[in-house]
N, C-alpha and C positions, 0 to 999 in steps of 0.2 A: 504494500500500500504506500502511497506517494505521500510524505510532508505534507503539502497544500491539500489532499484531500481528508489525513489528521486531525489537520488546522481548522478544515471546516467544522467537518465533526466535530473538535472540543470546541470552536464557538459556539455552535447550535446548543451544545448543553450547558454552558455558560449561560447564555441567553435564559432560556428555558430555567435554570435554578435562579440566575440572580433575577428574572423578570423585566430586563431591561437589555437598551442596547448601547449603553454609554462609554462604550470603551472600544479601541483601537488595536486587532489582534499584529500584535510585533515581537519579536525575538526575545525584546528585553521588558517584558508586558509582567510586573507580579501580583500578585492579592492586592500589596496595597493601593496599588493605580488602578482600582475598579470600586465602585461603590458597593457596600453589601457585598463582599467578598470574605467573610470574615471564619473563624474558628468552625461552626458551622456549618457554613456553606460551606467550607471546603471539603468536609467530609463528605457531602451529598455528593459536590462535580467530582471526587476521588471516584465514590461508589459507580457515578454515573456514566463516567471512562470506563473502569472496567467490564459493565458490563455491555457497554457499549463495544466496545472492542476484545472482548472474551478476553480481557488477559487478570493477574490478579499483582499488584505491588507489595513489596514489602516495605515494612517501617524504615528501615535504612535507607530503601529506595527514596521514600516519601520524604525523608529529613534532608534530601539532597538537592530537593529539588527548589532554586530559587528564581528561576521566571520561565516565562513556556516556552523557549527553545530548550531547557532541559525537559521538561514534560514533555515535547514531540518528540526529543530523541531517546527518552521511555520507552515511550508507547514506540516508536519504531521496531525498537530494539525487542521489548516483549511481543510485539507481531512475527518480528521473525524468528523466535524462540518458538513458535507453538510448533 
């Protein structure tokens, strides 16, 4: 699966949890540059990734990641592990 088609996907469920569309999907894009991104939600968009994209993270994985060009090169990386 292609970066850009990822990217869409974790926008759509970013969307979809935070209920808004106020932010700008970029490389160096984190929680805290979105509104209502908070402790919370992020557990939801975590759960929402994987099972949007069958894979599952682990804690280490999760404590590693600090804007979503690490999280599309996650999820790349556990796509291609399956």
């Amino acid at each position: 699966m292609e970066k850009n088609e990822i990217s869409s996907k974790i926008k759509s469920i970013l969307i979809s949890v935070l209920k808004h569309e106020n932010f700008e999907m970029r490389d160096d894009l984190s929680a805290a540059d979105v509104d209502g991104w908070d402790s919370l939600t992020h557990m939801i968009i975590i759960t929402e990734i994987e099972e949007c994209f069958g894979v599952k993270f682990k804690l280490k994985e999760l404590n590693k990641l600090n804007n979503m060009i690490n999280l599309l090169d996650l999820v790349a990386f556990k796509i291609e592990q399956k």
